[in-house]
BAGUTOR-36970 format. One record per residue (C-alpha): residue in three letters; z, y, x; residue number from 1. Coordinates in steps of 0.001 Angstrom, whole numbers, plus 500000, padded with zeros to 6 digits. Each point is the difference from the previous one (the first is absolute). Example, Ala and Ser with C-alpha at 12.3 -4.5 7.8 and 13.67 -1.06 7.14 Angstrom:
<dovos>
Ala,507800,495500,512300,1
Ser,499340,503440,501370,2
</dovos>
This chain:
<dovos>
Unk,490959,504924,475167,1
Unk,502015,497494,501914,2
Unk,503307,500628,501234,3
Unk,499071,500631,503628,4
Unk,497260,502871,498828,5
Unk,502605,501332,498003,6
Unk,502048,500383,502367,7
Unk,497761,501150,502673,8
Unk,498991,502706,497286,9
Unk,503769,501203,499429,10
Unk,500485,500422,503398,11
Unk,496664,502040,500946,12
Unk,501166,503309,501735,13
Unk,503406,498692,500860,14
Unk,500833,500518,503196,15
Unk,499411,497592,502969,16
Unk,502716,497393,500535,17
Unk,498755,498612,502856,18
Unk,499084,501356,503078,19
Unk,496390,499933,501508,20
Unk,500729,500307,503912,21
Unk,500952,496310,499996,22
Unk,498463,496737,500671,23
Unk,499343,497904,497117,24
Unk,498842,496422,499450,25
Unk,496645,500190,498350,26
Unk,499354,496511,500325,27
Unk,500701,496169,501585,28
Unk,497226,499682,503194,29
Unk,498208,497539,498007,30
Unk,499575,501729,496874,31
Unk,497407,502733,502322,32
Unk,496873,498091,500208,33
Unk,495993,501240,500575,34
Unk,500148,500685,496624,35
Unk,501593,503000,497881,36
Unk,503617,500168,498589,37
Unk,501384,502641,497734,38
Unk,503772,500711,499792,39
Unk,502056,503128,498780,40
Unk,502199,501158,502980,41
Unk,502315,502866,499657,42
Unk,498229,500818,496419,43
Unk,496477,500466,501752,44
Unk,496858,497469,499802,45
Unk,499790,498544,503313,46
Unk,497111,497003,500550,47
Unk,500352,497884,503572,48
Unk,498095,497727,501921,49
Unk,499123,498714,503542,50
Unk,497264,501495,502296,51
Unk,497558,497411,501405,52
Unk,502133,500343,503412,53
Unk,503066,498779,497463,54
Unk,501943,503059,500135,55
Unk,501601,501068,496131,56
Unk,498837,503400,498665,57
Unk,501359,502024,497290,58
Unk,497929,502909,497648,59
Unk,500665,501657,496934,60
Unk,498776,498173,497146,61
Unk,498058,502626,498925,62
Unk,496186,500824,500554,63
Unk,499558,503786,501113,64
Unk,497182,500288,497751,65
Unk,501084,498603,496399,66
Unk,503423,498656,500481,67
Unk,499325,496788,499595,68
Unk,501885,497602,501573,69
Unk,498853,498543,503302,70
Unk,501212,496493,499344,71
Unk,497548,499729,497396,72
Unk,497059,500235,502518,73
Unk,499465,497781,503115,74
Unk,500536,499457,503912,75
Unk,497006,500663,501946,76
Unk,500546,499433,503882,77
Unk,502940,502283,500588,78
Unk,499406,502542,497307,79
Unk,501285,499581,496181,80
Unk,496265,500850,497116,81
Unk,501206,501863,497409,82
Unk,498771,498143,496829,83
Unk,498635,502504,497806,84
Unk,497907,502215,502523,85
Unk,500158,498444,502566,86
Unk,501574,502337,502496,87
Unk,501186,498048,502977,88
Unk,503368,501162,502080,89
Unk,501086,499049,503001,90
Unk,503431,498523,500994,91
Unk,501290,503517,500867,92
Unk,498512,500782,496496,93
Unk,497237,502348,500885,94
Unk,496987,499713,497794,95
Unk,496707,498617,502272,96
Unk,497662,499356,497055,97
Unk,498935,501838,497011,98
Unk,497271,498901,497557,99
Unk,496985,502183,499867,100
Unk,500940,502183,502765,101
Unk,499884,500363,503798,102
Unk,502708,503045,499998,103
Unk,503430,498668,500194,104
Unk,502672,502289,497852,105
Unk,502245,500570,502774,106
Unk,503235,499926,497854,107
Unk,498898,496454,498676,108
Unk,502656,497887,501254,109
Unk,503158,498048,498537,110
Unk,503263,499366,501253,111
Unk,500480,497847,502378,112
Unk,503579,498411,500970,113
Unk,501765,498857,503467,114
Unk,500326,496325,499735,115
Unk,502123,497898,502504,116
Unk,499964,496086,499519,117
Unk,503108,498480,501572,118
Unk,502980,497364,498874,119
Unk,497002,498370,497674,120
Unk,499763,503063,497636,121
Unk,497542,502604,500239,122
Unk,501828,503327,499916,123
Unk,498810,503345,498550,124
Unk,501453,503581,500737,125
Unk,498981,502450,497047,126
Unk,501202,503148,501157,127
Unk,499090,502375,502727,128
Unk,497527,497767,502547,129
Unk,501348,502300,502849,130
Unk,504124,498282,499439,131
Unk,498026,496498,499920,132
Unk,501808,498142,502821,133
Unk,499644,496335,499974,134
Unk,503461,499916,501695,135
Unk,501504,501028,496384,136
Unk,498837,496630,498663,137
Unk,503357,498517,498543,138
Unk,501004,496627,502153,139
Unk,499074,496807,498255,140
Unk,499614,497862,503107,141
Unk,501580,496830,498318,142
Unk,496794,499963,497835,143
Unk,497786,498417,503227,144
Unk,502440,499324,502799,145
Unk,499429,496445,501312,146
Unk,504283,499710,499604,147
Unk,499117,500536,496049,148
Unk,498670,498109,497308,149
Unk,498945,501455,496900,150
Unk,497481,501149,497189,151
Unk,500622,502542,497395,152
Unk,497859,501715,497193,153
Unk,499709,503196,497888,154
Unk,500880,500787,496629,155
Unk,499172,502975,498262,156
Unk,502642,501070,497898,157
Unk,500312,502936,497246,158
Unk,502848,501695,501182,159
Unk,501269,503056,502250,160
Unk,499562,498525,503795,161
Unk,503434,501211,500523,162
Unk,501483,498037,497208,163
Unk,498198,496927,502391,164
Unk,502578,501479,502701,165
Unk,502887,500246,497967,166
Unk,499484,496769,499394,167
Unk,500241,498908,503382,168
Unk,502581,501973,501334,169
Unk,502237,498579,497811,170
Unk,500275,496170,499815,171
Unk,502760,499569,497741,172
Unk,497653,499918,497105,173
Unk,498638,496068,501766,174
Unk,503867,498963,497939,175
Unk,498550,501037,496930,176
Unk,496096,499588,500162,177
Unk,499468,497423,502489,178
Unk,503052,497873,498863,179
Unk,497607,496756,500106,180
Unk,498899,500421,503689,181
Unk,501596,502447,501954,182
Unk,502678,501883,497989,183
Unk,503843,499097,499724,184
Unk,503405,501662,499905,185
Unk,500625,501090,503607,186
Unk,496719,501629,499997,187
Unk,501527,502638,497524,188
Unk,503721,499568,501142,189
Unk,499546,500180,503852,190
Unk,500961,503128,501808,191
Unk,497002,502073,501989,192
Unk,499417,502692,502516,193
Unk,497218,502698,498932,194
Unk,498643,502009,503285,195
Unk,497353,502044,500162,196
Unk,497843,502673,502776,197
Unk,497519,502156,499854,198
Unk,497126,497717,498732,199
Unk,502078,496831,499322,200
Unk,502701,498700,497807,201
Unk,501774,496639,500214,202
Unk,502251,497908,498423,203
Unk,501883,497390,501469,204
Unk,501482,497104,497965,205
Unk,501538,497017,501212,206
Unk,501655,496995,497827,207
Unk,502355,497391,501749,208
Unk,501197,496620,499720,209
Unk,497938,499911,495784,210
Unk,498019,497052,498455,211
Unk,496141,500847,500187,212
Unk,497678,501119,497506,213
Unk,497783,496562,499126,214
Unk,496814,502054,501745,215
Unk,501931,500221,503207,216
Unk,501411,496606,499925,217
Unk,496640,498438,499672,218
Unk,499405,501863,502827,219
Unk,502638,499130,502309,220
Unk,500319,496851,499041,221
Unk,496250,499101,501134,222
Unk,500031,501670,502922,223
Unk,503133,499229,501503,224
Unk,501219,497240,497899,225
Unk,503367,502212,499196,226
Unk,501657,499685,496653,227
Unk,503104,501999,499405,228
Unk,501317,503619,500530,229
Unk,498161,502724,500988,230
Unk,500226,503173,501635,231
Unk,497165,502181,498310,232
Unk,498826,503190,500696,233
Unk,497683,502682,498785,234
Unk,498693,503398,502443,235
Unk,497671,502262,498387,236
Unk,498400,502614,501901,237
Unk,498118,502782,497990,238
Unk,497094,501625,501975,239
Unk,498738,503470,498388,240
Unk,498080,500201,497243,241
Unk,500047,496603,499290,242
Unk,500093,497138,501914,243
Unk,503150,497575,500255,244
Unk,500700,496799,502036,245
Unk,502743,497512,498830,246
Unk,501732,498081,502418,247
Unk,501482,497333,498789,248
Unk,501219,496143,500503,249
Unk,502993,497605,499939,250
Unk,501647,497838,502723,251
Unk,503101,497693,499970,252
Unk,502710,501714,498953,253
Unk,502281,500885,503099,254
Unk,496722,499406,502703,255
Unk,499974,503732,501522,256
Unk,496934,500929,497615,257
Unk,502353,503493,499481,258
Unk,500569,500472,503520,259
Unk,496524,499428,500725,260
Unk,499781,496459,500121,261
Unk,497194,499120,497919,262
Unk,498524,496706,501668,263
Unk,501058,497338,497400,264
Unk,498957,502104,496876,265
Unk,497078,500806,498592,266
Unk,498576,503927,499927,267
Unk,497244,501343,498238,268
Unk,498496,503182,499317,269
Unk,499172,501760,497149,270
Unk,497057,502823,500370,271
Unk,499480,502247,497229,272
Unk,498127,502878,500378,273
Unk,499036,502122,497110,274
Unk,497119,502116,499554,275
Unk,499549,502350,497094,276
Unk,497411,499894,497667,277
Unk,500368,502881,497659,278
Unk,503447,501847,498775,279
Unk,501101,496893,497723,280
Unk,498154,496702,501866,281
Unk,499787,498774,503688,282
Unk,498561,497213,501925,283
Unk,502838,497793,501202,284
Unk,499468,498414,503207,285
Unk,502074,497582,501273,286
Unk,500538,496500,502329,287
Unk,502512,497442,500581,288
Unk,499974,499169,503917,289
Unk,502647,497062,501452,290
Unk,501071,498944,503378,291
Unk,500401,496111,499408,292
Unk,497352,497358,499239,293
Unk,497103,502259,501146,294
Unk,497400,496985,499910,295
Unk,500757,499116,496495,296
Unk,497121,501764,498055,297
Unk,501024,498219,496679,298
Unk,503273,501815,500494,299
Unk,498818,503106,500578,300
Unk,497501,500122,496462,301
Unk,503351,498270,498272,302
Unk,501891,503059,501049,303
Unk,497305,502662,499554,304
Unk,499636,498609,496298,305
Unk,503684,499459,499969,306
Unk,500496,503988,500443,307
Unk,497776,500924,498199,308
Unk,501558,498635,496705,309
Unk,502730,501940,501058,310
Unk,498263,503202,500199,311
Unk,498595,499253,496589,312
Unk,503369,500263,498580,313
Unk,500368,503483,501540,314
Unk,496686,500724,498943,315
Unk,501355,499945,496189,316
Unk,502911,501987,500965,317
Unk,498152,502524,501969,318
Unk,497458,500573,497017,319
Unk,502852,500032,497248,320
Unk,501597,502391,502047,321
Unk,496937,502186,500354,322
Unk,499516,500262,496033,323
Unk,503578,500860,499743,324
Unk,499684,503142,502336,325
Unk,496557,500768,497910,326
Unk,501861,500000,496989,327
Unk,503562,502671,501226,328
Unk,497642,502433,501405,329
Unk,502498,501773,502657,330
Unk,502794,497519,499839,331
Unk,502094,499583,503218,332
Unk,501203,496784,501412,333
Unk,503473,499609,500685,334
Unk,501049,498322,503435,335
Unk,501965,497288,500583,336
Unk,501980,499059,503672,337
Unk,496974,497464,499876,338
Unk,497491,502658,500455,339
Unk,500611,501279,503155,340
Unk,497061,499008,502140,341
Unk,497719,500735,496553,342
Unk,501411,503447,500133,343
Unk,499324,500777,503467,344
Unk,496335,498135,499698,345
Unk,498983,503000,497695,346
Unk,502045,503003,501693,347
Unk,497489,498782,503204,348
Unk,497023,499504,497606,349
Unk,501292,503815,498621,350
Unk,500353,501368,503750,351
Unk,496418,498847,500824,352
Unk,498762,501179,496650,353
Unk,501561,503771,500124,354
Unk,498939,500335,503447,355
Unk,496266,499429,498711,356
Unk,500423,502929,497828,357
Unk,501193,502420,502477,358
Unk,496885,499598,501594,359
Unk,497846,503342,499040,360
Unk,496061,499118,500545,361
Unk,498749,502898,502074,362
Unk,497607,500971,496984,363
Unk,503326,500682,497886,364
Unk,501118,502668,502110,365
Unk,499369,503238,498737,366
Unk,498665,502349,502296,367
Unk,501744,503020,501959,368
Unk,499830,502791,498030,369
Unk,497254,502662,501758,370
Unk,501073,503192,501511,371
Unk,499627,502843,497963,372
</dovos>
C-alpha cells in the first residue's frame, strides 16, 4: 500500500476538515477539453469536460448502474457512455440510455456539479447546488488581466491542504528553505502586522533599506537596471477555505514603494489556491503573474519554471511534514508569533466547517410526536 492509500485508509470516517459550501479549483481552463478528466475533489470522484458549445461540466465519477467510473467510458455529443453497459447520462447526470430497454429507471442519474470557469481555472462547488453563487469565486484577476503577465501550474502534493496554507501564511520559512532564491535574514527578522475579517486574514510585512535576495535582484536589475538597496515587501491575503494571493516586490530603497510609491520597482503576484483532494493530499494550484516586461514570453516560462523549483522544495517539506503528523496520531502543534495569519487561516476554515454541521437535513428531523 503506498503511503498516500495508507493514509487515506487511516483517516476514513474522520471527520471533514474542509468545508463543502465553497468554491474550489478543479482544474486550469485548458486542462477541460472534449474529452474526459477524472480528479478527486473534496474526497469524491469527480470526471470534467467541455460540452460541444465549450461550456465545462462536472459529474460524479461513478456510473448509477455498476459504479464504475465514468472517466473510463467516452464523450458522445454532450453526454458522457458509461463503458461497461453502456448507460449514457447527460450533463445534469440524468440517465437517457439504457441497453436492452426502452423504460428509463427514473432514479438513474449521477451527480452532477456547478461549474464556473473564470480567472483561467475552471471552478467547482461540491456542496449544496442551491448556495452555488458564482459571485463566491475567490478573486484571481492577476491570472488574465492584460496589466499581468504570468503562467503557473499544479502540483499535487501528499499532504493536509491546510499544511499548503500554513505554508503560505507564513513566509519566514523562504530564510530557511528558499535560502538560494528567495529566502534571507530579514525575511525571518522583519516585524509584521497579522489582520484578519470574517472570511479573510492578512499579513502585512514590509523590509526597508536591506540587500535583495539574488531572485529579486535579477529581477530588478533587468527591468529597471537598479542595483543596490531595496525596500521589499510581502502582503498575503488568505481567502476561505483556501485560496491565498502574495503580493510582493522590491523598489529602490527610500523611492515611496511603502507609502505607495511603487513605480520604479518591480511587483508580482503569487496565486495559490489549494484544493483538497482527500483528508491527507490536495491539488495545489498556483501562478506567478508580474507587472513589468509583459511582452517578454521567455521571461515569463523562466519565471514559471523558476517558481516552480521553489515550490518543489516545499513540496519535500510539506510531504515530510505530512508523515510526521501520520506517525503522533493526535499530536498538537505549538504556535509561534510567526503563525498568526496560519492560525486565523484555519479558525476561518473551522468557522465555515462547524457551520456545515449545524445544518440538520430535513430528513434528520425526527417527527412531532402524535397526539394521544
Amino acid at each position: 500500500m503506498t503511503h498516500a492509500s495508507a493514509a487515506a485508509a487511516s483517516n476514513a470516517g474522520a471527520p471533514a476538515t474542509f468545508p463543502l459550501n465553497a468554491w474550489y479549483a478543479a482544474a486550469y481552463d485548458v486542462e477541460v477539453k472534449r474529452a474526459l478528466l477524472p480528479r478527486r475533489i473534496c474526497d469524491v470522484g469527480m470526471v470534467f469536460y467541455r460540452t460541444t458549445d465549450g461550456r465545462p461540466a462536472a459529474l460524479e465519477d461513478a456510473c448509477w448502474h455498476r459504479l464504475l467510473p465514468l472517466s473510463l467510458g467516452r464523450l458522445e455529443g454532450d453526454e458522457v457512455v458509461c463503458g461497461y453497459h453502456g448507460l449514457v447520462f447527460n450533463a445534469d447526470g440524468r440517465c437517457t440510455h439504457m441497453p436492452s430497454q426502452e423504460t428509463l429507471n427514473p432514479s438513474a442519474c449521477v451527480r452532477s456539479f456547478p461549474v464556473v470557469e473564470k480567472h483561467r481555472f475552471v471552478w467547482v462547488w461540491p456542496g449544496d447546488p442551491a448556495l452555488a453563487d458564482p459571485a463566491l469565486v475567490p478573486d484571481l484577476h492577476w491570472n488574465h488581466d492584460p496589466a499581468w503577465a504570468g503562467d503557473g501550474k499544479l502540483i499535487t502534493v501528499q499532504c493536509d491542504y491546510r499544511l499548503v496554507v500554513d505554508n503560505l501564511m507564513d513566509l519566514t520559512h523562504e530564510t530557511f528553505v528558499h535560502g538560494s532564491s528567495i529566502g534571507q535574514r530579514a525575511v525571518a527578522e522583519a516585524p509584521f502586522v497579522a489582520t484578519h475579517g470574517d472570511r479573510t486574514a492578512t499579513v502585512t510585512r514590509w523590509m526597508e533599506g536591506i540587500d535583495a535576495p539574488p531572485f529579486w535582484a535579477g529581477q530588478i536589475r533587468q527591468a529597471r537596471g537598479y542595483t543596490g538597496p531595496v525596500d521589499r515587501w510581502q502582503i498575503i491575503r488568505f481567502e476561505a477555505p483556501c485560496t491565498v494571493t502574495i503580493d510582493v516586490g522590491v523598489a529602490p530603497a527610500g523611492s515611496g514603494a511603502p507609502q505607495g510609491d511603487r513605480s520604479q520597482g518591480v511587483n508580482g503576484f503569487v496565486l495559490n489556491t489549494i484544493t483538497p483532494e482527500t483528508a491527507t493530499s490536495c491539488h495545489y494550484f498556483w501562478a506567478f503573474a508580474r507587472n513589468y516586461s509583459l511582452h517578454e514570453q521567455r521571461l515569463t516560462h523562466e519565471l514559471r519554471e523558476g517558481v516552480a523549483g521553489i515550490f518543489r522544495e516545499d513540496e519535500v517539506v510539506l510531504e515530510a511534514q505530512q508523515r510526521a503528523i501520520d506517525e503522533h496520531p493526535g499530536y498538537r502543534f505549538y504556535n509561534l508569533n510567526i503563525d498568526a495569519g496560519a492560525m486565523w487561516a484555519r479558525r476561518l476554515i473551522d468557522g465555515m466547517v462547524a457551520k456545515e454541521r449545524r445544518v440538520i437535513p430535513l430528513h434528520a428531523v425526527p417527527a412531532a410526536p402524535r397526539a394521544a
